[in-house]
PyMOL Python script that loads the backbone (N, CA, C, O; Angstrom):
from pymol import cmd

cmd.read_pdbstr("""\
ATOM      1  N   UNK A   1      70.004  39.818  41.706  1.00  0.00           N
ATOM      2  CA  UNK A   1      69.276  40.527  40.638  1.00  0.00           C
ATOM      3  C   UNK A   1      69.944  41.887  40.379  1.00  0.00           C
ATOM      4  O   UNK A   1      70.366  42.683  41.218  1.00  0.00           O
ATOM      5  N   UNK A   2      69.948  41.967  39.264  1.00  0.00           N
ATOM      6  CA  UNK A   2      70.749  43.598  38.520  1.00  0.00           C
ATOM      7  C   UNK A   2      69.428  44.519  38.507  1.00  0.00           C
ATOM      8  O   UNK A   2      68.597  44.515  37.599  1.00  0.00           O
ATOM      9  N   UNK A   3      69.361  45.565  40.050  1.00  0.00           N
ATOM     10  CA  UNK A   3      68.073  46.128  39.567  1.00  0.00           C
ATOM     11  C   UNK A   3      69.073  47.418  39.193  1.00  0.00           C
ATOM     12  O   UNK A   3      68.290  48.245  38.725  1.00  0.00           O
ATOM     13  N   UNK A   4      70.093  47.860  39.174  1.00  0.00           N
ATOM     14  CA  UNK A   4      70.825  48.775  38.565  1.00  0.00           C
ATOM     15  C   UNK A   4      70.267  48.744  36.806  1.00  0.00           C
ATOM     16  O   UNK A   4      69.905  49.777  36.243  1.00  0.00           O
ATOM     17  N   UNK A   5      70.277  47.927  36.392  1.00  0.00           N
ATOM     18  CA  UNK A   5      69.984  47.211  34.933  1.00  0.00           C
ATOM     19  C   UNK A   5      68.384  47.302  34.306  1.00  0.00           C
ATOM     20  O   UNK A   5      68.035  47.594  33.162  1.00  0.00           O
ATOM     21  N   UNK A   6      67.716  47.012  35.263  1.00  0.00           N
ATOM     22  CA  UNK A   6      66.123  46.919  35.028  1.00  0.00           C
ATOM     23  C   UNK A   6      66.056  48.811  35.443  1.00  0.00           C
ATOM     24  O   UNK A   6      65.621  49.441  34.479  1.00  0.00           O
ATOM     25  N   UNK A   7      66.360  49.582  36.499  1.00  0.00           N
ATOM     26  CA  UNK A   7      66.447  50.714  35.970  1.00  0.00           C
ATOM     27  C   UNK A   7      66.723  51.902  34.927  1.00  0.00           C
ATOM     28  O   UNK A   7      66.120  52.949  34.690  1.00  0.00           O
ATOM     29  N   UNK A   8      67.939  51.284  34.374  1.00  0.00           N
ATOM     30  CA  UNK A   8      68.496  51.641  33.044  1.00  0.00           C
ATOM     31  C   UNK A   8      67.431  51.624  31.904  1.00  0.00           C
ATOM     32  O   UNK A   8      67.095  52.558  31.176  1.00  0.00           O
ATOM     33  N   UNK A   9      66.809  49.840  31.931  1.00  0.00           N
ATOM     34  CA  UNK A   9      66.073  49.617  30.802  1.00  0.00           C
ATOM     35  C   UNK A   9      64.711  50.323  31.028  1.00  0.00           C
ATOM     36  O   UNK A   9      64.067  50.481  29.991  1.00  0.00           O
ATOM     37  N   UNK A  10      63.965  50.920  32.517  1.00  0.00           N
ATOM     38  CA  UNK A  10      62.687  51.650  32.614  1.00  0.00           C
ATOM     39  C   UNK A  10      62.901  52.397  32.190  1.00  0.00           C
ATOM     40  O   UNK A  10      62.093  52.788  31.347  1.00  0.00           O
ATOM     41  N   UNK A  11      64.280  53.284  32.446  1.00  0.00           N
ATOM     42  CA  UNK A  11      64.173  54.830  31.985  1.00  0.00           C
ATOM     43  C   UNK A  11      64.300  54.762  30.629  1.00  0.00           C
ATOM     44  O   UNK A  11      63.488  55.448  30.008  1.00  0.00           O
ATOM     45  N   UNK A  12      65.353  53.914  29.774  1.00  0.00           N
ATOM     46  CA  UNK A  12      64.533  53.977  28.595  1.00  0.00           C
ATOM     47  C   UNK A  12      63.463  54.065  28.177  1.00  0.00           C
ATOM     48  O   UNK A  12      63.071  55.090  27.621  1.00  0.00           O
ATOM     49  N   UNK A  13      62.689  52.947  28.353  1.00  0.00           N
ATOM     50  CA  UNK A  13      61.501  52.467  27.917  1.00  0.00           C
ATOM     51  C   UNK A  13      60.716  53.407  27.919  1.00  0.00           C
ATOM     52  O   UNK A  13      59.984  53.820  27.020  1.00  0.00           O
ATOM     53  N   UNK A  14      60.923  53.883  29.318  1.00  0.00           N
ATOM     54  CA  UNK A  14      59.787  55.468  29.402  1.00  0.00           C
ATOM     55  C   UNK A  14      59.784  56.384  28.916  1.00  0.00           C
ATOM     56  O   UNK A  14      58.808  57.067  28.607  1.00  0.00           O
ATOM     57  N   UNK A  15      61.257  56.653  28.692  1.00  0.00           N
ATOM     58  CA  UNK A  15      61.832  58.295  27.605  1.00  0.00           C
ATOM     59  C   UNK A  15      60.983  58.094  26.289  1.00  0.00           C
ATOM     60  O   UNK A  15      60.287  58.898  25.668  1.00  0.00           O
ATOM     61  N   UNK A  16      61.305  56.569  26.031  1.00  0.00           N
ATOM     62  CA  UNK A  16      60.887  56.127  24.402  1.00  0.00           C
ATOM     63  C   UNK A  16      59.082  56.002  24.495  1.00  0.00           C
ATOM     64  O   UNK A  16      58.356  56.490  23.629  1.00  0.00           O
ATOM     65  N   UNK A  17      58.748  55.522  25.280  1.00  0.00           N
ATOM     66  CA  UNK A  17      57.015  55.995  25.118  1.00  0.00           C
ATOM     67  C   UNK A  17      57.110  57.129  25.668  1.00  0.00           C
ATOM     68  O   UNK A  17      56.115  57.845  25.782  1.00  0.00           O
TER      69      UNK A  17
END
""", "prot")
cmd.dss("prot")
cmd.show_as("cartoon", "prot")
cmd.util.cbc("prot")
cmd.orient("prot")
């Protein structure tokens, strides 16, 4: 599993909400 990847996409997600 790419949790390097699923980190990337939280911190998006979170910046963006």
């Amino acid at each position: 599993m790419n949790f390097h990847g699923v980190e990337k996409v939280a911190g998006v997600v979170a910046g963006v909400r």
